[in-house]
C-alpha positions as CSV (number, residue, x, y, z in Angstrom):
1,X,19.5,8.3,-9.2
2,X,15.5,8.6,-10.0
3,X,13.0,7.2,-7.8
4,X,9.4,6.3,-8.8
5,X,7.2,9.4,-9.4
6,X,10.5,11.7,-10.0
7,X,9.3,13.4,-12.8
8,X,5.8,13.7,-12.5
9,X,5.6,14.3,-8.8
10,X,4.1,18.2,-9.3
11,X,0.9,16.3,-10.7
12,X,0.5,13.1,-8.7
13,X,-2.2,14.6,-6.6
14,X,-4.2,16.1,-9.5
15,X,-3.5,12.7,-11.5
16,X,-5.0,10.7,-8.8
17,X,-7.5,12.6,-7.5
18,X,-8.7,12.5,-11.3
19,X,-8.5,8.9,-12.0
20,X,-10.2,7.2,-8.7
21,X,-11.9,10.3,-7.5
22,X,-14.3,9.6,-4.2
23,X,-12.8,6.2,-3.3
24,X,-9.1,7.7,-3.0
25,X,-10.3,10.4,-0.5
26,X,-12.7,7.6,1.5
27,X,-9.5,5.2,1.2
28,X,-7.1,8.1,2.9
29,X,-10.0,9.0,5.1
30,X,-10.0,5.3,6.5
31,X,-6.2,5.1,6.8
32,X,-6.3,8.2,9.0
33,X,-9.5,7.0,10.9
34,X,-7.2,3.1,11.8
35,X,-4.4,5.6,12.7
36,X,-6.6,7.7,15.1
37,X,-7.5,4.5,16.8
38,X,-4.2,2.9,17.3
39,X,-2.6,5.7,18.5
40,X,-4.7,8.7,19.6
41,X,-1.9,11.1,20.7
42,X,2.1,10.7,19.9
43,X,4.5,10.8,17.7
44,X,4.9,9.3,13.6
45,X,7.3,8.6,11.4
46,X,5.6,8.4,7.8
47,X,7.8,6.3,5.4
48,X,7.3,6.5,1.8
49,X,5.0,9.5,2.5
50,X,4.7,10.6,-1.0
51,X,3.3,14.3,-1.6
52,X,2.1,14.3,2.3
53,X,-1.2,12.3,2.0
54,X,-1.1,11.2,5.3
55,X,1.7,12.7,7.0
56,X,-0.2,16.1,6.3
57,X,-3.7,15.5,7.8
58,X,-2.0,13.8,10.9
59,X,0.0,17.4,11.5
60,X,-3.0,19.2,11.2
61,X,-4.7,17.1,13.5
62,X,-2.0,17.7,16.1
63,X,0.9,14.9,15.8
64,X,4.3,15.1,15.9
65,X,5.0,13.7,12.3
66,X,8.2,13.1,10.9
67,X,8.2,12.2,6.9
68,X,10.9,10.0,4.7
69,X,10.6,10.0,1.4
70,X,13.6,8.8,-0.9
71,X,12.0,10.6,-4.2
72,X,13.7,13.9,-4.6
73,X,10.2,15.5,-6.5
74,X,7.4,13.5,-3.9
75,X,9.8,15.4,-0.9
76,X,9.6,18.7,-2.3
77,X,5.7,18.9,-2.9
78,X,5.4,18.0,0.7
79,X,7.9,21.0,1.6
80,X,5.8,22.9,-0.7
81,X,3.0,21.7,1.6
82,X,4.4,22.7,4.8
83,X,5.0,26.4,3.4
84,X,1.6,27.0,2.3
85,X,0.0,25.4,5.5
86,X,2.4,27.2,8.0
87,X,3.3,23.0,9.1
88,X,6.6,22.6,10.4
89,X,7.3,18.7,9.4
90,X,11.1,17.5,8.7
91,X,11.2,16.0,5.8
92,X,14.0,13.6,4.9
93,X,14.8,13.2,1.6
94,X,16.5,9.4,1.9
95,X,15.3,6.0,1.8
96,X,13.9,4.2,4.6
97,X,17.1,2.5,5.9
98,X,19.1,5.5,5.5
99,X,17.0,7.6,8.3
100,X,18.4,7.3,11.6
101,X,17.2,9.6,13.9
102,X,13.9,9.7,16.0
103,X,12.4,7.7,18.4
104,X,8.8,7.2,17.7
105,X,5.7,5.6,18.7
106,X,4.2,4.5,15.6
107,X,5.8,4.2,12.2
108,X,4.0,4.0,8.9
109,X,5.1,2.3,5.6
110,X,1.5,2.5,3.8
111,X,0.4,2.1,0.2
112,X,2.6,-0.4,-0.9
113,X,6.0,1.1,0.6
114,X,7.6,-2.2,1.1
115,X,6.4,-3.9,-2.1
116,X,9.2,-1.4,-3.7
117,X,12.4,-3.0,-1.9
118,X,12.8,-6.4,-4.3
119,X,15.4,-7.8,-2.6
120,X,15.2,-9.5,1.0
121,X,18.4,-8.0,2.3
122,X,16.4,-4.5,1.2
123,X,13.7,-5.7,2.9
124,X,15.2,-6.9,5.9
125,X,17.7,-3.2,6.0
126,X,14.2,-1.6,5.7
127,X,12.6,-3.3,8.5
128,X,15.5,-3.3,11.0
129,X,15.9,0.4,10.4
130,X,12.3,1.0,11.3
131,X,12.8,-1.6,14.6
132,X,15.5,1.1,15.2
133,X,13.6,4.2,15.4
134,X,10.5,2.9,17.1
135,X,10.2,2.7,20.6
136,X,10.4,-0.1,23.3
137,X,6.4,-1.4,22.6
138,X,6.2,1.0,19.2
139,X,4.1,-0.2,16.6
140,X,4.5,-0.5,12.9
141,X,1.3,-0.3,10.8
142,X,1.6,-1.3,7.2
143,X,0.7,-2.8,4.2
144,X,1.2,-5.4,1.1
145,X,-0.1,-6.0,-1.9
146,X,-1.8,-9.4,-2.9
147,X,-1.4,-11.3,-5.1
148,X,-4.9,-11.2,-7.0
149,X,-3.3,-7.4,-7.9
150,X,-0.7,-8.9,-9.4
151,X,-2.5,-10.8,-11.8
152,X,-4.5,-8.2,-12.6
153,X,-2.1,-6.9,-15.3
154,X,-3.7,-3.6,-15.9
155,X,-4.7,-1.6,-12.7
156,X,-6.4,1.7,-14.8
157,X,-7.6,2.9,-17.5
158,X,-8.8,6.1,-17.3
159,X,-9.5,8.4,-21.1
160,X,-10.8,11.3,-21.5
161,X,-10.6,14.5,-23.5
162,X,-8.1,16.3,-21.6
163,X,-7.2,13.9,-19.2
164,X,-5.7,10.2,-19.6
165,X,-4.2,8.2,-17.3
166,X,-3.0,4.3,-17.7
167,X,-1.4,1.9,-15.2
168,X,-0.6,-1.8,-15.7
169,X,2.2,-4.1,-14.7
170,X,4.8,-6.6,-16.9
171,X,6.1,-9.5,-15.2
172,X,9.9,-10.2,-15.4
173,X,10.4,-12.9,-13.2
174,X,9.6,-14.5,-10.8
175,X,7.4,-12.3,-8.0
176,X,9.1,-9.2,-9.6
177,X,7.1,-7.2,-11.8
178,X,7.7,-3.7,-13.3
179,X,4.7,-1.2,-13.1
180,X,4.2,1.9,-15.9
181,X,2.7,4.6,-15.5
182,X,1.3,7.1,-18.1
183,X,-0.5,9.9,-18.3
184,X,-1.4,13.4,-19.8
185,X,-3.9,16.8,-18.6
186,X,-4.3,19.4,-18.0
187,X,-3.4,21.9,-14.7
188,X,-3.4,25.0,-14.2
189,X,-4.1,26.1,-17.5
190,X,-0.8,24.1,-18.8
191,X,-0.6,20.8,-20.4
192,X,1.5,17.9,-19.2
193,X,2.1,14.4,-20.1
194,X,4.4,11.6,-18.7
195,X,5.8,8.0,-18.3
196,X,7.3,6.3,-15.6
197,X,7.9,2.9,-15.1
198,X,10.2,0.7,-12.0
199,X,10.1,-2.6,-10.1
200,X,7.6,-3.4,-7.6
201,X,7.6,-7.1,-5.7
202,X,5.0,-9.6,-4.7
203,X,5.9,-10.5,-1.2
204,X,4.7,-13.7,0.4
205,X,3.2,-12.7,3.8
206,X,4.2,-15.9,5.6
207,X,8.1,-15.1,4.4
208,X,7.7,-11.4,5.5
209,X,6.1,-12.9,8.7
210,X,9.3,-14.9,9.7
211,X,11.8,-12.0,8.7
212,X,9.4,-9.6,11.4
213,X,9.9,-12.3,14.2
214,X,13.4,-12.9,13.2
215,X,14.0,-8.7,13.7
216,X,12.9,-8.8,16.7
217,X,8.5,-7.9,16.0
218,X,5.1,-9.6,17.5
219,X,2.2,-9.5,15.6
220,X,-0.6,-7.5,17.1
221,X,-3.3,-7.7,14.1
222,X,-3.6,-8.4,10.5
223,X,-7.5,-7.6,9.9
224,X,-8.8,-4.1,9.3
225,X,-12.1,-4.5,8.4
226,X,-12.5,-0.8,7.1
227,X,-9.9,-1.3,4.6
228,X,-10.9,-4.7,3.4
229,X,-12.0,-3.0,-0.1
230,X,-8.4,-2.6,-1.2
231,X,-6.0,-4.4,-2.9
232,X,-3.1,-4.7,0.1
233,X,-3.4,-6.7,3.5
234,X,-2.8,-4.3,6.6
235,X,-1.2,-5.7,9.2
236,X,0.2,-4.1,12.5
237,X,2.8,-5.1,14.6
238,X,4.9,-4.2,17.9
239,X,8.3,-3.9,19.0
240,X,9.5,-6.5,21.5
C-alpha cells in the first residue's frame, strides 16, 4: 500500500530545502538543540523519521538511534544515508505500532507524525506501542498541529522557473482533511515533477491529553519557547 511521500521521496530534501530554505534548517537546528537538552546522552527511537532529518544529525552526534518509518521510499533514502555516511542506524520499514523491539530512553514522533493516524484506535495503537518501547521514566517528545494551520487552506506556494512547489489542504469532514502536494525541478541535471495527496487529522489536545493519562503517561511540559514560530504545539511527556 503507498504511504505519504512514496513517490517523490528521492526529492523531498531538495524540494524542501528549496521551498522554505533558512527557516527549515534553523527549525531542525532547534529540534536537535530541545533534544540535546532533554536527553544529553542515550538512546532514540525516531518515529516517522522521514529521509533521516533528525535521526541522522543525532547519529552523528553520538546516539544510539533507531529509525521507523512506514513509507517504503522515505526508509530507503535514509539507508541511502547511512551508506554514504558510514552510519550504522536500523531502519524499520513499518508503522509505528508495528515496531516492537527496543527499549529506549526517549522516543520521537516530530513534524506532525501523529496528525497522520485519523482514527483514535490508530492513535491510541500508536501511543501504547511507543509506551511499550520506552523505558520505566522514558520520555516522549512530540508534536501537533493547530488548528490555525488548518484553516489556513494553502500552506505554499512557491513558483519559479525551474522550480515549483504547491501545498494546500481540502476539508472532508469533520477534523479530517486531505493535504496535496505538488511540485516539479530540477536535480541533478534531470527534471522531475509530482503529486501526492492523503489524510492528515486535526487533533484536539485536551482529547489527546486524556488518551496519554489513560496509557499510562504524565505530562512533563508543553512549552518550548524556541519552537514557538511553528505551526504545531510540542509537548513532552514521561512514562509512569
Amino acid at each position: 500500500m503507498n504511504q505519504p511521500h512514496d513517490n517523490w521521496s528521492k526529492y523531498y530534501d531538495f524540494v524542501y530545502q528549496n521551498a522554505l530554505g533558512d527557516f527549515y534548517d534553523n527549525v531542525t537546528n532547534k529540534t536537535l538543540n530541545v533534544i540535546n537538552e532533554l536527553l544529553p546522552k542515550g538512546k532514540v527511537i525516531d518515529y516517522g523519521a522521514g529521509t533521516g532529518r533528525i535521526t541522522i544529525p543525532l547519529k552523528k552526534q553520538g546516539y544510539k538511534v533507531i529509525a521507523v518509518e512506514r513509507s517504503s521510499g522515505m526508509a530507503s533514502e535514509i539507508k541511502k544515508k547511512c551508506k554514504d555516511y558510514c552510519l550504522d542506524i536500523p531502519v524499520h520499514n513499518c508503522s509505528i505500532s508495528e515496531f516492537n523491539n527496543e527499549e529506549v530512553d526517549l522516543a520521537l514522533a516530530l513534524y506532525e507524525v501523529f496528525n497522520y493516524s485519523i482514527s483514535e484506535d490508530e492513535l491510541k495503537r500508536n501511543i501504547v506501542a511507543i509506551y511499550n518501547q520506552l523505558k520505566p521514566n522514558g520520555y516522549l517528545f512530540f508534536d501537533l498541529l493547530e488548528l490555525w494551520f488548518f484553516n489556513l487552506k494553502e500552506i505554499i506556494n512557491v513558483s519559479l522557473d525551474d522550480f515549483s512547489h504547491r501545498e494546500w489542504l481540502t476539508q472532508r469532514e469533520e477534523n479530517i482533511y486531505t493535504y496535496h502536494q505538488q511540485g516539479r525541478g530540477v536535480l541533478s541535471g534531470s527534471r522531475f515533477h509530482f503529486s501526492d495527496e492523503f489524510s492528515i487529522r486535526y487533533w484536539d489536545l485536551k482529547a489527546v491529553n486524556d488518551i496519554f493519562a489513560e496509557i499510562g503517561f504524565e505530562e512533563v511540559q508543553n512549552t518550548f519557547p524556541q519552537l514557538s514560530s511553528v505551526s504545531s504545539t510540542y509537548k513532552l511527556y514521561k512514562k509512569l
